[in-house]
N, C-alpha and C positions, 0 to 999 in steps of 0.2 A: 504494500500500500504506500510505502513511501520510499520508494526506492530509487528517487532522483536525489541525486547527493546535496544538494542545495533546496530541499522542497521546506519550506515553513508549514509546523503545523502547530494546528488550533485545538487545543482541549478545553472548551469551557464547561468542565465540569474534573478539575482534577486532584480531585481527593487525596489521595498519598504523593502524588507524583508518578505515577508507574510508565504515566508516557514519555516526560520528560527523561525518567531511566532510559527505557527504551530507543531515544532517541540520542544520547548522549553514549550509547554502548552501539549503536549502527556506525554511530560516527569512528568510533574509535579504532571498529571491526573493520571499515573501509575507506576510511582516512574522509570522512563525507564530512559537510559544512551545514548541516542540516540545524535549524532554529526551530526553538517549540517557543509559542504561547502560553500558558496557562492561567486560568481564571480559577478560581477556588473563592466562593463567597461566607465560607464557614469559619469560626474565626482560632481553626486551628492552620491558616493557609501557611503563617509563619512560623509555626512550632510543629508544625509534620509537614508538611509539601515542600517549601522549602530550605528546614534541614533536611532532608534525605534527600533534594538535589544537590545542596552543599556536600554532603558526605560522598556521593555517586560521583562525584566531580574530585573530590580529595581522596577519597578511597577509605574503608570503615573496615572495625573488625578486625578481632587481634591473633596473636600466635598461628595455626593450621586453619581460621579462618580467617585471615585479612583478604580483603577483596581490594584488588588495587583500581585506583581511582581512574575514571574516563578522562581528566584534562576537559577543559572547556571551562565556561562561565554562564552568568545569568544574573540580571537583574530582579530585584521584588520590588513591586510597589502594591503601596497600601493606598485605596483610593479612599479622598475626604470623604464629606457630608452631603447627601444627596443635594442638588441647584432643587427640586421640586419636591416636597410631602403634599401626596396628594395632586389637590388644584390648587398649592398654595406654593410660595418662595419659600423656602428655608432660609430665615435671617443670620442665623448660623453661621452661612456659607458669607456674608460679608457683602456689600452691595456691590467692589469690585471687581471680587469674581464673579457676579453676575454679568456686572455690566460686560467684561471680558469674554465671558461664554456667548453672551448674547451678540457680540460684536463677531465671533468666530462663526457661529451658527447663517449669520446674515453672511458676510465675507469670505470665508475658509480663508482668512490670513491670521497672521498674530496678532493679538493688541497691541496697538503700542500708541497711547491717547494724547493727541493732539493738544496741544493749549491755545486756550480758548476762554472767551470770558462766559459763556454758557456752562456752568457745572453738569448739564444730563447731554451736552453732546460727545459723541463716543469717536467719531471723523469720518472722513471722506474716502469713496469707494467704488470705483467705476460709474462717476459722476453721480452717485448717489450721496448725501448726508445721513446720517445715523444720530436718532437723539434717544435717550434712555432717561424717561424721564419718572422717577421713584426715588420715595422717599419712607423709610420703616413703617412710620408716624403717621402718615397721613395720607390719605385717598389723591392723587393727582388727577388733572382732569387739564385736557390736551381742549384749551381756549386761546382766544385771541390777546389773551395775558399773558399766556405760555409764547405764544407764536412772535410776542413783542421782541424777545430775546432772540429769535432766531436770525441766526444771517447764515442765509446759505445760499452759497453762490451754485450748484449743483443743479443738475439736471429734475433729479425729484430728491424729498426728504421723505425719510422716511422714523417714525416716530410710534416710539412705544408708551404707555401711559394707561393706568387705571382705567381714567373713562376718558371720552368724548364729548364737544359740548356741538361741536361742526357736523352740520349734514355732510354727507358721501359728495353733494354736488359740489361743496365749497371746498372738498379737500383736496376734489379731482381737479378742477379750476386752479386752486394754488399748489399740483403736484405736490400733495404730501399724501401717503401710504399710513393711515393708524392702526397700532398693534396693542392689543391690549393684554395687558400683564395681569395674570400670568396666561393666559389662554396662548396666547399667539407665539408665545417662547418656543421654536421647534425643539423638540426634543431628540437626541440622539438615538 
């Protein structure tokens, strides 16, 4: 099944690690380059999955059973706090990785936030502007008090916010796009 020396595979269910073995003992048997993934959402992923890739890699096991190690490496990450509970934000998560995630979702580039005297705009993007407009505290509502602040020199804007106080006609008219948070955050 996996017998191209370079093939990357995906376990998103990897309990002990037995793929990541397997894949680390292919390589070694045939000099192969092959990368595993693994996902483990149980929160033994670091204390069994992987130490016992760390060990398969170092080699485990003493006196007439030492098992000598495969060579190679691998990264763990532990992922934060979910961005959404529910249909809600998780404030947890911080309003700038919000705004970040929500700027990658729209873009597929990296944040990297423009200065600007508007605090909710996020930047410019294939002539598009981006405004991110949330606040913990308080309901925000995408009016022509909000729209005072805007300068955007861009093809259309595009603008997230609690609610809306603009008809569809007037927002099509001033090329702006409203996304309403949290509803409209694509989710991965």
């Amino acid at each position: 099944m996996i017998s191209d020396p370079n093939a990357i595979i995906l376990d998103s269910f990897a309990g002990s690690g037995t793929t990541a073995h397997a894949v680390l003992n292919m390589n070694k048997a045939d000099g192969g380059n092959r990368k595993f993934i693994l996902v483990e959402m149980m929160d033994y992923a670091d204390s069994i999955t992987a130490e016992r890739v760390k060990r398969v890699i170092q080699g485990y096991g003493q006196g007439k059973n030492t098992v000598e190690g495969t060579g190679g490496d691998f990264s763990f990450y532990d992922l934060g706090e979910p961005l959404l509970i529910g249909e809600n934000l998780n404030e947890a998560v911080g309003t700038e990785k919000i705004r970040e995630y929500v700027w990658f979702m729209e873009t597929k580039t990296p944040y990297a936030p423009e200065e600007g005297s508007n605090p909710y705009f996020l930047g410019h993007h294939n002539d598009t502007s981006y405004y991110f407009y949330y606040e913990p505290e308080r309901i925000t509502v995408l009016d022509y008090a909000f729209l005072s602040g805007v300068r955007s020199k861009s093809g259309g804007t595009v603008i997230y916010a609690d609610r809306c106080s603009l008809g569809e006609d007037k927002l099509a008219q001033m090329g702006i796009v409203f996304k309403k948070i949290p509803r409209d955050i694509s989710r991965l």
